[in-house]
C-alpha positions in Angstrom: 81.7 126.1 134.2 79.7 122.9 134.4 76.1 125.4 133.7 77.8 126.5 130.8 78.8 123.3 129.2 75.4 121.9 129.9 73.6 125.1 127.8 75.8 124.2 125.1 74.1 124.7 121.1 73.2 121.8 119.7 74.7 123.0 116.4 78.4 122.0 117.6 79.9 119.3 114.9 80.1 115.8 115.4 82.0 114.7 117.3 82.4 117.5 119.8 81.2 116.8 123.0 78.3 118.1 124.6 75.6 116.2 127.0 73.1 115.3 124.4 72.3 116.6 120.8 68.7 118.3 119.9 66.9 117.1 117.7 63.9 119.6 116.1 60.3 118.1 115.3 59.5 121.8 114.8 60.2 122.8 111.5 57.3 123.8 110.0 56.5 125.6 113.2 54.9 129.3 113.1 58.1 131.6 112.7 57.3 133.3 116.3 57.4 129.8 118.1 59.9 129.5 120.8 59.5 125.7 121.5 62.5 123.8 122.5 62.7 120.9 120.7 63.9 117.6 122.7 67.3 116.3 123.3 68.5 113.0 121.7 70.9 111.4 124.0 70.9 108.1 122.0 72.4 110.2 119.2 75.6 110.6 121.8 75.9 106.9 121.9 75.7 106.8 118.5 78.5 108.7 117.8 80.6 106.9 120.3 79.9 103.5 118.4 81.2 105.4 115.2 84.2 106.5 116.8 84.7 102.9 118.5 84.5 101.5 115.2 86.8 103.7 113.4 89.4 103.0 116.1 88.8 99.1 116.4 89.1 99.1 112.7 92.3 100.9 112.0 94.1 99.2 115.6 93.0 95.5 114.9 92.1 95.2 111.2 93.7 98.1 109.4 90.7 98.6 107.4 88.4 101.6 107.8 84.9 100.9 109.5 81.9 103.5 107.2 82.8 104.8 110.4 83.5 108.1 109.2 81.2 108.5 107.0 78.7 108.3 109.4 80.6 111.1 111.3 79.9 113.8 108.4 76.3 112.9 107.9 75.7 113.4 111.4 78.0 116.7 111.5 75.5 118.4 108.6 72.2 116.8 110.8 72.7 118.9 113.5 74.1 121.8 111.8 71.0 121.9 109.7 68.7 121.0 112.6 69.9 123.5 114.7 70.2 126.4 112.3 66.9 125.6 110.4 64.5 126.1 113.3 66.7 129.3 114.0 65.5 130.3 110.8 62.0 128.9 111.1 61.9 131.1 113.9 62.3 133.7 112.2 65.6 134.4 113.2 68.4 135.2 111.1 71.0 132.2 110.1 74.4 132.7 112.0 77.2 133.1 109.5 80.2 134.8 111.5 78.9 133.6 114.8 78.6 130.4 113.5 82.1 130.2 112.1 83.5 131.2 115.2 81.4 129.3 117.4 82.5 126.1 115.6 85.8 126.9 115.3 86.3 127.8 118.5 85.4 124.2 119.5 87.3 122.3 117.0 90.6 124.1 116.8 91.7 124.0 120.8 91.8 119.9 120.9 93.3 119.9 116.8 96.0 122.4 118.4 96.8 120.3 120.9 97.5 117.2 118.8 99.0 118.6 116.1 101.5 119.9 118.7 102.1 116.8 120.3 102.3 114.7 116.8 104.9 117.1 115.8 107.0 117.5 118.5 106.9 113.1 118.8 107.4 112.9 114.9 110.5 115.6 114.9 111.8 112.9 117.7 110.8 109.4 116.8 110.2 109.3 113.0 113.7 109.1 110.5 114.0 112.8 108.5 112.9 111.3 105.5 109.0 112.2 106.5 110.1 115.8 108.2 109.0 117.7 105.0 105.8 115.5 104.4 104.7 116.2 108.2 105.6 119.8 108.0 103.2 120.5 104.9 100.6 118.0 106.7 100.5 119.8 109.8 100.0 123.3 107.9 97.4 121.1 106.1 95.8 120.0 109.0 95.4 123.1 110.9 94.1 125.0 108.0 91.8 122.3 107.0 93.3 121.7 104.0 94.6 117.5 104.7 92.1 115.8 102.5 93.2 118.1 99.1 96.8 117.7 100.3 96.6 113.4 100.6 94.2 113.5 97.6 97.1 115.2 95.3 99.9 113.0 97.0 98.5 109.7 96.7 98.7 108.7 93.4 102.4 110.1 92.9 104.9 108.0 91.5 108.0 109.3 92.6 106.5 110.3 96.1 107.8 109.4 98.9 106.5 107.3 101.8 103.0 106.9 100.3 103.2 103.5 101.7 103.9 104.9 105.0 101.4 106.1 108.0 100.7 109.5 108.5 99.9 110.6 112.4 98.2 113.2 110.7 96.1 111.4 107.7 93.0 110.9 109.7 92.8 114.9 109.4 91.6 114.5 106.1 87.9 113.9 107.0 88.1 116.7 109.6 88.9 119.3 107.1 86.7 117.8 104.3 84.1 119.1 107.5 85.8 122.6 108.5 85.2 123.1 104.8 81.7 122.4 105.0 81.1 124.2 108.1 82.1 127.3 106.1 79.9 126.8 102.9 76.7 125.0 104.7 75.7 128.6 106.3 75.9 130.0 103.0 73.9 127.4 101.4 71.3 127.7 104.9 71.4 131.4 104.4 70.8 131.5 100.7 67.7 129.2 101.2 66.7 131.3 103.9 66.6 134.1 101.6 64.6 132.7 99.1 62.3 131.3 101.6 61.9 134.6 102.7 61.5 136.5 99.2 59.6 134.1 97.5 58.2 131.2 99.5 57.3 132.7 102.7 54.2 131.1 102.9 55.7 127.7 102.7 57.4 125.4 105.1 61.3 126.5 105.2 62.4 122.9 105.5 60.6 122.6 101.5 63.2 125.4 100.6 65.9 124.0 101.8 65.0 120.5 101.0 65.3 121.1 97.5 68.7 123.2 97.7 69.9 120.2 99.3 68.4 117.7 97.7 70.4 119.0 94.6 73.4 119.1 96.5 72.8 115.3 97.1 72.0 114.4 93.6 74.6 116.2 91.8 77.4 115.1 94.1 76.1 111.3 94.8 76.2 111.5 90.7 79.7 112.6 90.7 80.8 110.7 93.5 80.2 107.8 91.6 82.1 108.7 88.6 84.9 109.6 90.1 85.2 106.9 92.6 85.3 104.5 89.3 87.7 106.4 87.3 90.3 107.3 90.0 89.2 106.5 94.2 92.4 107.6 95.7 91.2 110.9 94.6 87.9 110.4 95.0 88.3 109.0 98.7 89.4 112.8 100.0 87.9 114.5 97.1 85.2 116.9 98.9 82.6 117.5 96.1 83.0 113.6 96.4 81.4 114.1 100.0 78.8 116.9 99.4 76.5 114.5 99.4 76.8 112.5 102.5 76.6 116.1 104.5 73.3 116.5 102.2 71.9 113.0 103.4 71.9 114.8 106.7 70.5 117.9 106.2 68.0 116.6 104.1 67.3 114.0 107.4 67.3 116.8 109.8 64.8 118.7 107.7 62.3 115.7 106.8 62.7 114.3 110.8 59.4 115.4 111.6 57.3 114.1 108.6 59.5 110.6 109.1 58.3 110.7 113.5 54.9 110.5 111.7 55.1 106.8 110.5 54.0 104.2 112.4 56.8 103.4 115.2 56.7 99.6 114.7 58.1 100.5 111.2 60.5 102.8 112.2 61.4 100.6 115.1 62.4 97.7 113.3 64.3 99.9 110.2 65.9 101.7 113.4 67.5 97.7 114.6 68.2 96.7 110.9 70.2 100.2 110.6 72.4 99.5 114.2 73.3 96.3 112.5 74.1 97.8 109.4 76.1 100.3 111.4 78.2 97.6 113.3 78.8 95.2 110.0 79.1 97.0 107.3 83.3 97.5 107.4 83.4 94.0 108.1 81.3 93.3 104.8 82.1 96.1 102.8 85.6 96.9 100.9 85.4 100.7 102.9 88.6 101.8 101.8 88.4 100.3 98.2 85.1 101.3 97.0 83.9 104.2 99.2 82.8 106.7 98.8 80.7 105.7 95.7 77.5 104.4 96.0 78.2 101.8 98.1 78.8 104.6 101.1 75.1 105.1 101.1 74.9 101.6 103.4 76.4 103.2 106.6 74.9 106.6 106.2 71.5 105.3 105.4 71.8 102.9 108.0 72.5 105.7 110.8 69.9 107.8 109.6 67.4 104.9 110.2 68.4 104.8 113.4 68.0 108.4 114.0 64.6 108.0 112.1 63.9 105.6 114.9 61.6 106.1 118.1 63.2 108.5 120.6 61.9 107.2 123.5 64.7 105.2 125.8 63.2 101.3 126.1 65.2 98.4 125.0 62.6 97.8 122.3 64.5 100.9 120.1 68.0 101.4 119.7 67.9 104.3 121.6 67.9 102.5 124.4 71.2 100.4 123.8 72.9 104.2 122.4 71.6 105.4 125.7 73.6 103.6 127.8 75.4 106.0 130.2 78.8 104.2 129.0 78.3 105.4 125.5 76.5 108.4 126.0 79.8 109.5 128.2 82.5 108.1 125.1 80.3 110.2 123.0 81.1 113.0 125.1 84.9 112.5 124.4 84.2 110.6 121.1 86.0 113.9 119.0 89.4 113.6 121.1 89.2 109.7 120.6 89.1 110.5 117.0 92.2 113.0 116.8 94.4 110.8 119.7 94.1 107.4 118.3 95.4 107.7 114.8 98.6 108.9 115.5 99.0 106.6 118.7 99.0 104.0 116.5 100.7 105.3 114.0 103.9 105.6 116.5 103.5 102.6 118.4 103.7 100.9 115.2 106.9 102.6 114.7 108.5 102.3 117.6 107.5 98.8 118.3 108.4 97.8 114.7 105.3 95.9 114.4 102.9 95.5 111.5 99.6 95.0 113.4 98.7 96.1 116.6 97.9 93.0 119.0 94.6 92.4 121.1 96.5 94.0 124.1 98.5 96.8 122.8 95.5 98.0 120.5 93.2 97.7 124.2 95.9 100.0 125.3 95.8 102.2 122.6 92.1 102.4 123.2 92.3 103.2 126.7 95.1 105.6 126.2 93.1 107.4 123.3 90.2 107.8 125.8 92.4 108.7 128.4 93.9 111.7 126.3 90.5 112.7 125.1 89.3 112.9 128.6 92.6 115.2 129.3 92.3 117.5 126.4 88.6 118.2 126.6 88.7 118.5 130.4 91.7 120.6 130.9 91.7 122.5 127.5 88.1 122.5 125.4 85.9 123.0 128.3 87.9 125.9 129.7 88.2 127.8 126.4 84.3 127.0 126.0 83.5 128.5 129.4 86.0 131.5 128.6 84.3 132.5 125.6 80.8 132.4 128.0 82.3 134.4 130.7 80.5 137.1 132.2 83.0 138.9 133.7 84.3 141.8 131.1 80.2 142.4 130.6 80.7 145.7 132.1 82.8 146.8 129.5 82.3 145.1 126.4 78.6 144.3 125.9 78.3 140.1 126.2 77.6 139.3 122.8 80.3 141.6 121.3 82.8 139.6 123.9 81.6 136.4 122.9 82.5 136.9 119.2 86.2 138.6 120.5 86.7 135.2 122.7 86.1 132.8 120.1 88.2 134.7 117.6 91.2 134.9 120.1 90.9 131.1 121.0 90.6 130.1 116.9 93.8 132.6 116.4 95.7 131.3 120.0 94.8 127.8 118.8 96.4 128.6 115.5 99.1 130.4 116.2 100.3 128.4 119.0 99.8 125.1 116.9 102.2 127.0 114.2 105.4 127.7 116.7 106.6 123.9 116.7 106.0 123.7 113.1 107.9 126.8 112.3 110.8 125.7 114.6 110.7 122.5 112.7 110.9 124.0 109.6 113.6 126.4 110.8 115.9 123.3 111.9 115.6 121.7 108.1 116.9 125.2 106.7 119.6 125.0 109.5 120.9 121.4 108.4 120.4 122.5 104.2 122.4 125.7 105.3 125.3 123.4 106.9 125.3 120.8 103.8 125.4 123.3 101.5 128.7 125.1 103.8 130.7 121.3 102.9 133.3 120.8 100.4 133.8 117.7 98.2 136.2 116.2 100.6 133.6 115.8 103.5 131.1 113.7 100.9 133.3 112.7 98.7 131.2 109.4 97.5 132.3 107.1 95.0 135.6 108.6 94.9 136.4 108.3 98.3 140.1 106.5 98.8 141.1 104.3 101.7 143.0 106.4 103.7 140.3 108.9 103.4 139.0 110.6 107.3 135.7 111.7 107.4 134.7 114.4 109.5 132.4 113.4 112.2 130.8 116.6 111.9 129.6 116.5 108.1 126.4 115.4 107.3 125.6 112.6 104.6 124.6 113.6 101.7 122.1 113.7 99.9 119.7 115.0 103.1 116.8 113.2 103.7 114.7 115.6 103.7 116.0 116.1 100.2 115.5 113.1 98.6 112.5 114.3 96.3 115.3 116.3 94.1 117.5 113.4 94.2 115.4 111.6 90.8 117.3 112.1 87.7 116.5 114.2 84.9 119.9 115.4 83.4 118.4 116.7 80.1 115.6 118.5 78.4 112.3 117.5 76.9 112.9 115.7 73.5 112.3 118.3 70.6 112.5 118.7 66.6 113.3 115.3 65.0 113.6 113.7 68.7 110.8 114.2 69.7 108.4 110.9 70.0 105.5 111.4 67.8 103.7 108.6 69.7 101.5 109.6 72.6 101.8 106.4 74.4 105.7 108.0 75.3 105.5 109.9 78.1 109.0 110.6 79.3 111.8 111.3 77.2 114.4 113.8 77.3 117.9 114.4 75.7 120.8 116.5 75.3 124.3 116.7 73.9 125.2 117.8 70.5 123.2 116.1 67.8 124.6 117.9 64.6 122.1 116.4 63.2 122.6 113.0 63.3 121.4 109.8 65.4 122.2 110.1 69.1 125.1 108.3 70.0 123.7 106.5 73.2 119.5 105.8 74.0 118.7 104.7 77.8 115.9 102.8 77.6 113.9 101.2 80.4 112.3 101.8 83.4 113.2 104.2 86.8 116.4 101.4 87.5 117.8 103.0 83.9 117.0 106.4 84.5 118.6 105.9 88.0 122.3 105.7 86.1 121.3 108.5 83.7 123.2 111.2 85.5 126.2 109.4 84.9 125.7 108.2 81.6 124.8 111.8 80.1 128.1 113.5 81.8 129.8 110.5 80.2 128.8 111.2 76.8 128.1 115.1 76.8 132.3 115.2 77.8 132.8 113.3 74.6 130.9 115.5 72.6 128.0 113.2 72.0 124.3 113.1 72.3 122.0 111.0 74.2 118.4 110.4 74.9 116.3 108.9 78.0 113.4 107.3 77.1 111.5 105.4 79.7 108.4 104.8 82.0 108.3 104.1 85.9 107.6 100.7 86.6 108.0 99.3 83.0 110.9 97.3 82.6 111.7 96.9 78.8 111.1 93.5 77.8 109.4 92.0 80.2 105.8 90.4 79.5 105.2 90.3 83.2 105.0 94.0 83.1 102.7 93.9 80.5 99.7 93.4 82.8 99.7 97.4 82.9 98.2 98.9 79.5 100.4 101.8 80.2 103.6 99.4 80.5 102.8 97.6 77.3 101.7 100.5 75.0 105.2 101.8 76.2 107.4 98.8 75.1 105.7 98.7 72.0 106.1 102.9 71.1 109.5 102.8 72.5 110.4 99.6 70.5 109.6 101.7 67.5 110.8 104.7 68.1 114.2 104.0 69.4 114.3 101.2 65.8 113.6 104.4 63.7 116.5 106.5 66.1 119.0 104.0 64.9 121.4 104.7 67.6 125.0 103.7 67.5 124.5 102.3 71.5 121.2 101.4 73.5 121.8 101.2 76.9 119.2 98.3 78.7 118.4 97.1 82.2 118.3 93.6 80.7 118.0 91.4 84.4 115.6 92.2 87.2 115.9 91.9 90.7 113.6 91.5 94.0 113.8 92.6 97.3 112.4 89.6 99.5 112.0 85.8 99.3 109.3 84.8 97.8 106.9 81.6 98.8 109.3 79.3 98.0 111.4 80.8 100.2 114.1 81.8 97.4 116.3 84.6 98.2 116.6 87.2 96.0 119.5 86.4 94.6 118.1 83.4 93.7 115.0 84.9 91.8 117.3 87.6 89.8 116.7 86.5 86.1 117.2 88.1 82.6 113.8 90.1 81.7 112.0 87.3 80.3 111.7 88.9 76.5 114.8 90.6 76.4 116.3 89.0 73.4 112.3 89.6 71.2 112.5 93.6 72.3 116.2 94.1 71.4 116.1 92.3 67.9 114.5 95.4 66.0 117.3 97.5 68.0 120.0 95.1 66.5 118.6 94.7 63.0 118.5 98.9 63.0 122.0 98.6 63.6 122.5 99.8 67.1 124.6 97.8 70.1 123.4 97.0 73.0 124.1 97.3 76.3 122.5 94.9 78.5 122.8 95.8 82.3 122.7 93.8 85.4 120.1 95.5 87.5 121.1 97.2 90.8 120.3 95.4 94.5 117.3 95.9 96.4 116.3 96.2 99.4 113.0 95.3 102.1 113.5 98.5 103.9 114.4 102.3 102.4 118.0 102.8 103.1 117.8 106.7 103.9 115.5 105.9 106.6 117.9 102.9 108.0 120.3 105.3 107.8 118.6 108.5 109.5 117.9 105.5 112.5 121.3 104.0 112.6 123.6 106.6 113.3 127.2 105.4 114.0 126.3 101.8 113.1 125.3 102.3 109.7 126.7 99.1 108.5 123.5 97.6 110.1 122.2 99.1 106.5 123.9 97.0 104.5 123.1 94.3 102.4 124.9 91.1 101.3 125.6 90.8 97.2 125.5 87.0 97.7 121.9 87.3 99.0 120.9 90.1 97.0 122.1 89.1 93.7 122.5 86.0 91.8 125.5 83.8 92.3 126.0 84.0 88.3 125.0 87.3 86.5 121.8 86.5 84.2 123.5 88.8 81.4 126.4 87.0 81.3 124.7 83.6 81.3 122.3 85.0 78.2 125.3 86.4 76.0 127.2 83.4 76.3 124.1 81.0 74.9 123.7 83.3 72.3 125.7 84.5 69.2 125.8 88.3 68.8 129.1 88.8 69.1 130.6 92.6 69.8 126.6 93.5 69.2 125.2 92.7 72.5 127.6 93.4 75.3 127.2 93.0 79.0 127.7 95.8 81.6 127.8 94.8 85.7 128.4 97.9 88.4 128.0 95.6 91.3 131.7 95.9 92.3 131.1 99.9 92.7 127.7 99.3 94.8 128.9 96.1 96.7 132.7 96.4 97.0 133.9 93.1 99.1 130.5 91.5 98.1 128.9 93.8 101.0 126.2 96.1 99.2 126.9 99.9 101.3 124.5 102.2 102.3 126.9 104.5 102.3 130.2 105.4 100.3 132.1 108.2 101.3 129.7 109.7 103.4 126.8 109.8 100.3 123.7 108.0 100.5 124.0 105.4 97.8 120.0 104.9 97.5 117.2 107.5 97.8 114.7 104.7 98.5 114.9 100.9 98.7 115.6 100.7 94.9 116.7 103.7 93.6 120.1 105.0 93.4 120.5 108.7 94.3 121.9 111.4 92.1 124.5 112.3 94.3 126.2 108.8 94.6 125.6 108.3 90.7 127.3 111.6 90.2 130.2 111.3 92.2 131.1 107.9 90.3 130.5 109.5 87.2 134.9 108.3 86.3 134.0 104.7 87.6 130.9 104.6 85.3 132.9 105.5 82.2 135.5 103.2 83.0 133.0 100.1 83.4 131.0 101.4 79.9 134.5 101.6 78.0 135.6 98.5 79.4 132.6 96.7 78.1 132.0 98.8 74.9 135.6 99.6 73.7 134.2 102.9 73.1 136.1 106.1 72.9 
């Protein structure tokens, strides 16, 4: 087995492990030559610092390193190196082959830690992240991560954005399984031109220009879209193109470069290692990658690689050389996949924020421990497998060679896929038994004293459900509703307008839509109308939330459009609450206020001749309460919250209305006793979630108190 391993292609990615890395000085060879070009073993180390970086980085600093980026230039340096002086040969560029043979290599180790990440996460982590890690995992085993984190990112109402992933650091691996598939085209294309047209030329010109385009245009767009919207841009592949093209464009002009004078490259090699090892302490990685600015790690790497071969301590090659780091660079691609999600769960189980020095030098060791496991006991047997000679009698040993590394790319696959599918099977099983309750096992708001839960009922809403648990009780505003202003973005309605003005508007932010469920049932039973117009994160009236163009165009649209409405009631979060002390070390209760230009934004309302209704806000919390919840079962009063900390010892509203003069025009509306009976804010009433985050109410709770929500409006409205 150990022969085998040792003849191992120098085209494997980047990270896999292999006992050095060839690097080709041959190009522009004759076609017929059959020269093996020399082995880089500095180029092992190299990759172990990368891989060292990343993890030191995320552990101790939770920043990213460049690292990475380094990773995929390589990956496309010895793809190209290896495949062009195939071609250069004269040989014909592997495209199936290739795919398997890489494949083969990076699927047996990803199998292996998707398997364990999901089988820890279906133990350790709360429900609320089941469905997330379910469609990651696919994700990640299809190579499909960095489009799925790219598209989830920068979602409002998404859940857990905030919160690790064991599986994120899959994106960059399939941002490279999806290069590994189109770089042989692009290899093979060239190769055809070369061949039709350009044979007479070097093959490294022909693909140096393919590439070189590949670099421009994506460096170009990189740029742009790393200005206008990085979270995207950060997983975005064309965003990446052109760091794989910095490679292959390296790999091809590596033998015109070994032509400059080695004092030159010597010293740009040593200014490129420094660059290497300082550049995530200097550079904002995570913030401004990968834009131009990613251009400082990979062009530092590839001076390195530009540097003199030779091992002496005058080159970096003989630092990367070390036997140390040439042997971590062996196991440098299971470092990678064990160390993210190690962290991720210590964090989680510990409860920490930050790893300390000692628990992130265990982490190391550990991640270096399981690479050694996985590789040894897994990779290296399915690589020696695929080389076996022993079905050559009856299947000829190429033609077996492309059968093995199909079967391990589909075992990998397939086996990988069995926890997740049992995973998936159990959330059906629990939706199937929620569904099978009746009103008196989640009985919510409406719950009496004497009432008995069952011990078998689950809460409701599930928390794997919580993404339907946003309210939108209505349609899309249309005819004479419908805001003419761009600068609305959500509004909806329903009822019966007869053709009049709506008899209630919410107006707010997501802590008004959060009671809309109620508020709609309440008026659609009385044969009115209503509307909903709001935007997430914009409290109306407040010049603090102004600092966000969005927020402000909104406040100023929906000022207008709700004047013109003329409503007979607008319904307004008018007082804001926070979840945590702040520097003063005020509670929260002692920070809840009125919204600091209520009484400006609601004069237009009142001079159109509506009444409003200004609302306490709801409680929040420092910690989501379906989680707590999902972690505290049979003590789930260790999830609630106290209204004397959470809320102000006087109600803002009430203090406002009474130094102003508006009489029955302005009226104040408090549900605190239905969220914090007793003064103790529940997590849960009658065996229903009363929050689907740390701030938001769920629709579940909101709908069962639809009666104690008209009640509290009538009471404070004398409407009928």
């Amino acid at each position: 087995m150990s022969d085998v391993i040792r003849e191992e292609s120098a085209e494997d990615h980047f990270l896999f492990p292999t006992k050095a890395q060839p690097v080709t000085h041959t190009l522009d060879q004759p076609r017929k030559t059959t020269e093996r070009a020399g082995f880089r073993v500095d180029l092992q180390g190299l990759r172990a610092l990368a891989v060292l970086l990343v993890m030191c980085y995320h552990i101790w600093f939770s920043r990213v390193s460049g690292g990475v980026d380094i990773f995929l230039m390589l990956s496309a340096f010895f793809l190209t190196s290896s495949t062009a002086r195939r071609i250069a040969r004269g040989q014909r560029p592997p495209l199936l082959d290739g795919w398997l043979h890489r494949f083969s290599r990076l699927i047996p180790q990803a199998a292996v830690v998707i398997i364990g990440v999901v089988i820890a996460a279906w133990i350790i982590l709360p429900s609320t992240r089941w469905l997330e890690l379910i469609d990651q995992s696919n994700a990640s085993l299809f190579y499909w991560q960095n489009w799925y984190l790219s598209n989830h990112q920068v979602d409002y109402y998404a859940f857990n954005t905030a919160a690790a992933s064991p599986l994120q650091h899959f994106w960059s691996l399939s941002v490279q399984g999806q290069i590994f598939i189109i770089w042989p085209l692009v290899l093979a294309g060239s190769a055809l031109v070369w061949k039709k047209f350009f044979s007479r030329r070097s093959f490294a010109l022909v693909a140096g220009n393919a590439f070189g385009a590949i670099f421009v245009g994506s460096l170009a767009y990189s740029i742009h879209i790393t200005a206008t919207n990085q979270q995207v841009a950060y997983f975005h592949t064309g965003a990446r193109l052109w760091e794989f093209a910095l490679g292959s464009l390296l790999a091809l002009a590596l033998p015109w470069l070994s032509t400059l004078p080695e004092k030159i490259r010597r010293i740009g090699g040593w200014a490129g290692l420094v660059t290497v090892i300082g550049s995530g302490a200097v550079l904002d990685v995570q913030g401004q990658f990968p834009g131009f600015m990613a251009l400082v790690p990979t062009v530092a790497a590839a001076l390195v690689i530009a540097a003199p071969a030779p091992r002496s301590w005058a080159n970096p090659s003989g630092l990367l050389s070390l036997p140390p780091l040439v042997k971590l660079g062996d196991l440098s691609y299971g470092m990678y996949l064990w160390h993210w999600p190690m962290l991720v769960f210590y964090l989680e189980v510990s409860g920490n924020e930050k790893a300390s020095f000692l628990a992130g030098a265990i982490l190391i060791a550990a991640s270096i421990g399981a690479s050694w496991c996985t590789t040894k006991f897994i990779e290296k047997p399915a690589i020696a497998w695929q080389a076996s000679p022993s079905f050559s009698r009856l299947i000829p040993q190429a033609g077996f060679k492309l059968i093995a590394q199909f079967a391990v790319v589909a075992l990998g696959i397939g086996v990988a896929s069995l926890p997740v599918l049992a995973w998936e099977n159990n959330v059906e099983h629990r939706r199937a038994l929620a569904a099978a309750q009746t009103d008196t096992d989640n009985p919510g708001a409406n719950a009496t004293e004497d009432w008995d839960p069952s011990p078998a009922a689950l809460t409701l809403p599930l928390a794997t459900e919580l993404d339907s648990e946003w309210q939108t009780p209505g349609i899309a505003c249309e005819g004479p509703n419908a805001p003419e202003d761009k600068r609305i973005h959500f509004c909806e309605q329903g009822g019966d307008f007869d053709g009049g003005a709506p008899d209630l508007v919410l107006l707010g932010d997501s802590h008004m839509q959060h009671w809309s469920a109620a508020a709609s049932a309440m008026i659609e039973e009385a044969g009115g109308s209503w509307i909903l117009v709001y935007e997430p994160g914009c409290r109306y009236g407040s010049d603090a939330d102004r600092v966000d163009e969005t927020c402000s165009d909104f406040q100023d649209a929906a000022q207008d459009y709700v004047a013109d409405l003329a409503p007979q009631m607008v319904l307004t979060t008018a007082s804001k609450t926070v979840a945590a002390p702040d520097a003063m070390l005020r509670s929260p209760g002692e920070q809840e206020t009125l919204v600091d230009n209520y009484a400006e934004m609601i004069q237009p309302l009142l001079d159109a001749g509506s009444r409003v209704i200004a609302m306490r806000d709801t409680p929040r919390y420092t910690y989501s309460i379906p989680e707590c919840v999902d972690s505290n079962k049979g003590e789930l009063d260790n999830c609630d919250g106290s209204a004397g900390y959470a809320l102000n010892s006087v109600n803002p509203v009430e203090q406002f209305l009474d130094s102003k003069d508006y009489g029955n025009q302005v009226v104040s509306l408090d549900m605190t006793g239905l969220l914090c009976p007793d003064g103790v804010c529940k997590a849960v009433i009658g065996n229903v979630l009363t929050y689907l985050d740390d701030s938001h109410l769920s629709k579940t709770f909101v709908l069962s108190a639809k009666r104690q929500f008209t009640t509290s409006f009538k009471e404070a409205t004398n409407w009928e």
